[in-house]
N, C-alpha and C positions, 0 to 999 in steps of 0.2 A: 276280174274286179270284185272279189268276193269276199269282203270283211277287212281289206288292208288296203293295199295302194289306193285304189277303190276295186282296181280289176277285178259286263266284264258280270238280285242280283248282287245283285248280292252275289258274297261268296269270293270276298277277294282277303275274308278273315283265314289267318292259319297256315295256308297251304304250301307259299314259298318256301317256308325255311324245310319244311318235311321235302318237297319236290330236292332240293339242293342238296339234300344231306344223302340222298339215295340214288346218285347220277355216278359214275364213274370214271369222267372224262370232264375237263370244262366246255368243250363242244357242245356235248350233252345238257351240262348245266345251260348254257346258251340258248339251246332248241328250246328246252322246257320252258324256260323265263321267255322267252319270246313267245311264242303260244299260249301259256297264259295270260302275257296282255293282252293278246290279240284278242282272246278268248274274252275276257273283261272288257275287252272294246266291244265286241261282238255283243254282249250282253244290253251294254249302255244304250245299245244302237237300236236294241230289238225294245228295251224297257220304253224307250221313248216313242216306240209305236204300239204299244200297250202288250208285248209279245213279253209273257213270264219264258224265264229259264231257271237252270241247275247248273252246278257243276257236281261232277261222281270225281272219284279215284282215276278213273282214264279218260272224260272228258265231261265235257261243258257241253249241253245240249238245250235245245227251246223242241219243248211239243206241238207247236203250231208256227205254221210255214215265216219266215223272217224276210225280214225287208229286203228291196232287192240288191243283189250283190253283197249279200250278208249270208255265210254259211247257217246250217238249222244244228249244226256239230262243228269243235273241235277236237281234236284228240290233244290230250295233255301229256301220256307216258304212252314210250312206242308200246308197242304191242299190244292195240286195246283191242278186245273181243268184240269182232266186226258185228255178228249176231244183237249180243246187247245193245252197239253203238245204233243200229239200224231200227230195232225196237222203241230209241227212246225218242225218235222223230215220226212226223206225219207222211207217210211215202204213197199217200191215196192224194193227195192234192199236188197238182203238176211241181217241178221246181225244185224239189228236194235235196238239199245238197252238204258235203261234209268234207271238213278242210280238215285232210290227213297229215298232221304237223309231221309225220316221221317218215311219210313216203313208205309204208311200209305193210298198207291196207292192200285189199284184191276183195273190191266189193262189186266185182262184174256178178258173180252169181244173186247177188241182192238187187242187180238191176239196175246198177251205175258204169257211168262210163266217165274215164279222166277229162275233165275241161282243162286243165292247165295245170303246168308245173313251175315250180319259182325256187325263190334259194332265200332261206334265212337269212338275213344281213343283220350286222354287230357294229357299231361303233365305239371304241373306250371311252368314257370321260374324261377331262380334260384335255383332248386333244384341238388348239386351236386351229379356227377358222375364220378364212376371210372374207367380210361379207360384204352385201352390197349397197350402196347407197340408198336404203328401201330403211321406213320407220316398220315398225310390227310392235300388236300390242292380242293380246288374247279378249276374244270375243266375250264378250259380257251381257247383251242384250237381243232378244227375237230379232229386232229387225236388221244391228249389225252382224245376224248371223243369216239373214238372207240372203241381205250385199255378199259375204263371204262362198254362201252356197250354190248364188247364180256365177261366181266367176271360180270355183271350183266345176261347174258345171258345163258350162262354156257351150251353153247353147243345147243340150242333150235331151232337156225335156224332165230332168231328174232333181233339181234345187229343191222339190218338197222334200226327197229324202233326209235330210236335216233339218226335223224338228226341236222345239226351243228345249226340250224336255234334256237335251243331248248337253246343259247349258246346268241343269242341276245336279251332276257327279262330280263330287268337291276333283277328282283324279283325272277330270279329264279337260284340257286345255287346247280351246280353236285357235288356232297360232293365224293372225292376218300379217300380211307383208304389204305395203300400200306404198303406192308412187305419191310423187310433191300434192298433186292436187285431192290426194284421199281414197283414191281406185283401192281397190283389192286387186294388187296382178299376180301373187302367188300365195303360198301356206299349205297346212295341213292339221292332221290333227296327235295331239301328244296327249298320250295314255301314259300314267304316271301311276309303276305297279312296284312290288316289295322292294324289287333288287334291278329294275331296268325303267327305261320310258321309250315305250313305244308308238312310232311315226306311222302315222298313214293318211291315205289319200293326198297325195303330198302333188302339187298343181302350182302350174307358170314354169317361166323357162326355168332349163334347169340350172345354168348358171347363175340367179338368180337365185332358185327355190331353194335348193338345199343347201348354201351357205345360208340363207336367212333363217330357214328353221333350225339350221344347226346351232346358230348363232342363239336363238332364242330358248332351245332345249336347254343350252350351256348353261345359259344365266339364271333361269327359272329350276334347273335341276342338278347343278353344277356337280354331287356327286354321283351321278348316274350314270350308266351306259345308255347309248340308242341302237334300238333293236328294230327289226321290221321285215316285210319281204318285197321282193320287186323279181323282173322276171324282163327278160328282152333288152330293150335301149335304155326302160328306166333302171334295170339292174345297173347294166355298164355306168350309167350316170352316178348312181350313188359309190358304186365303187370307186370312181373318180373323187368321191369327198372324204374319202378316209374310211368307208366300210369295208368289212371283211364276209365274203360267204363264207355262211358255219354250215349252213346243211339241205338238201331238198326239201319242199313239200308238195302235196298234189291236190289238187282241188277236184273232186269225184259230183258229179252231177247223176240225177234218175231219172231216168228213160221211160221206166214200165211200171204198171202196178206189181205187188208179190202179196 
């Protein structure tokens, strides 16, 4: 759950169309837009617990440990120099962790060990979906985004983690799904970057959840793609609404001090 399913700060000026232009596959082009949202999610998410970051040439990183389930790195372009990536986080306080968009790190010698592996997922725009009987509206206020947090939370002990601050990045949209009498029983959250809009924490059934979100990305960003990742049954589930897996990543956890 580490910066997406749950399982950007500046710095969302510029870099798209240079990322695009230097890709050699649209796969490629895929990973990269996908990882920078995440990456600008990741950012929003850390800004609003007062956690600064960067983005470099090969990744996006916070010098001070990130909220939980939020990596302290992403990598943007494969091949980024493990050494540097390691240097630009804090690996002396427990928790350390670094979401390898291209599966293509080996930072056991730096003292990590893989927590999880998941699959980029893609969906085109404009491809209809059929939704559910459910109103959805994007969250606009602290306390409509509590309701949102304690039923994304579903009891875990974790609803502080979305703070209101998460509520002032014009790019970034609390998507609620609510039954007749006003419950929140599903949603997510939609990060709105150059060339994609990326889904996460995405909560309720899933028959339910991902036509509604999808339904809501549609209208709100009608020429976009949705991007994201997921990993297990919620993989299989979104693959069932129209996504496609474009590519591994691995989420790298630390063990030791170095």
């Amino acid at each position: 759950m580490v910066g997406g399913g749950n399982h950007q700060i500046g710095g969302r000026t510029g870099p798209a169309i240079d990322l695009i232009r230097v890709v050699t596959t649209p796969q490629q082009a895929l990973i990269r837009a996908a990882a920078r949202s995440n990456a600008e999610w990741c950012a929003v998410m850390g800004r609003a617990h007062g956690v600064a970051s960067a983005f470099g040439g090969e990744a996006w990183a916070a010098a001070r440990r990130t909220p939980v389930y939020y990596p302290d790195a992403v990598t943007l372009e494969p091949g980024a120099d493990p050494e540097a990536l390691v240097a630009r986080i804090d690996t002396v306080s427990p928790g350390a962790s670094v979401k390898d968009s291209f599966a293509d790190l080996d930072l056991t010698g730096a003292g990590f060990r893989v927590l999880f592996e998941a699959e980029w997922i893609h969906r085109p725009a404009g491809v209809p979906v059929t939704a559910p009987d459910l109103a959805w509206d994007a969250v606009s206020d602290p306390g409509a985004l509590r309701d949102w947090a304690l039923a994304w939370d579903d009891g875990g002990g974790n609803a502080g983690l979305f703070r209101p601050g998460v509520l002032d990045d014009p790019e970034t949209f609390v998507l609620a799904g609510r039954s007749a009498d006003g419950r929140v029983v599903c949603g997510a959250v939609a990060s709105r970057s150059a060339h994609v809009v990326g889904v996460s924490n995405v909560f309720g059934p899933p028959h339910a959840a991902w036509p509604l979100v999808l339904r809501a990305v549609g209208r709100l960003f009608p020429p976009l793609p949705v991007v994201g990742y997921e990993q297990g049954a919620d993989l299989a589930a979104a693959l069932r609404y129209g996504f496609e897996a474009v590519g591994p990543l691995r989420v790298w956890v630390h063990e030791r001090p170095v």
